[in-house]
N, C-alpha and C positions, 0 to 999 in steps of 0.2 A: 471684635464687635463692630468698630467702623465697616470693613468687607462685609461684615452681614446686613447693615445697614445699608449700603449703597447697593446692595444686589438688591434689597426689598423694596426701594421706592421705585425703580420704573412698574414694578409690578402692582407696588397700590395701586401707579397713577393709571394704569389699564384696564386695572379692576374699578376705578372709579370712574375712569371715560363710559366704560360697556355699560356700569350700571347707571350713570347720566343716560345715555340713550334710550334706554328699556322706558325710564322714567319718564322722557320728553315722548315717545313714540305713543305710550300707553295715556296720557295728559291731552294728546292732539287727538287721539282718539274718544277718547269719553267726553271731549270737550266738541266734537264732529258731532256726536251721534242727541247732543243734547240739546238742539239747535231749536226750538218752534217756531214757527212763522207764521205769519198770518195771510190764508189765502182770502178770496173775493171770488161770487161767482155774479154772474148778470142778473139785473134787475129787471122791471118789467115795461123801464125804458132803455134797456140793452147798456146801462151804465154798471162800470164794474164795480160794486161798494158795499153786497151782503159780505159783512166777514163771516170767515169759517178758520177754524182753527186746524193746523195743516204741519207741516213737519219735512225737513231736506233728506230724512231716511229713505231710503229709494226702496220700498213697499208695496201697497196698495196705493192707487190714486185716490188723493183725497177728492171727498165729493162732500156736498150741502146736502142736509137730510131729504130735501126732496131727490136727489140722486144728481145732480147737475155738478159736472166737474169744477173744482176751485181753482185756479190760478195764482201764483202770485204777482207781484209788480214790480216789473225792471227799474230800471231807474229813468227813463220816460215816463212812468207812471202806467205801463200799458199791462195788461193781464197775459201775459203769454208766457208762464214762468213755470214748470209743469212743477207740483208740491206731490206730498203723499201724506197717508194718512197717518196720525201722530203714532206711536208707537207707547203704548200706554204701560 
């Protein structure tokens, strides 16, 4: 009984690494893809501050219903952040 024991635990503990990974890989992923963000497109004092609702999934470029690309904002504050279009 002990011999069967001691050959079975490296093998849980392998089966239990592999299945932790699947689980943190598939977690980082749904957790990636579920990201919104809010982009900004120009005003009609050239200010970046219409929001637009926007998305890090790499898509279609989001755009503002009149068609003008959205941006998001660095951490300067500056619009040059290229967004896409939410994934609904």
């Amino acid at each position: 009984m002990k011999t069967n024991l001691k050959k079975m635990i490296p093998m849980a503990v392998a089966v239990l690494g592999i299945a932790g990974a699947f689980v943190t890989t598939s977690m980082q992923k749904a957790s990636s893809t579920l990201i919104p963000r809010l982009g900004y497109v120009l005003d009609e004092n050239d200010d970046c501050n219409i929001p637009v609702q926007c998305d890090t999934n790499q898509n279609e470029i989001c755009q503002h219903t009149d068609g003008q690309q959205a941006f998001g904002k660095d951490a300067q504050g500056n619009c040059n952040v290229t967004l896409f279009k939410p994934s609904n």
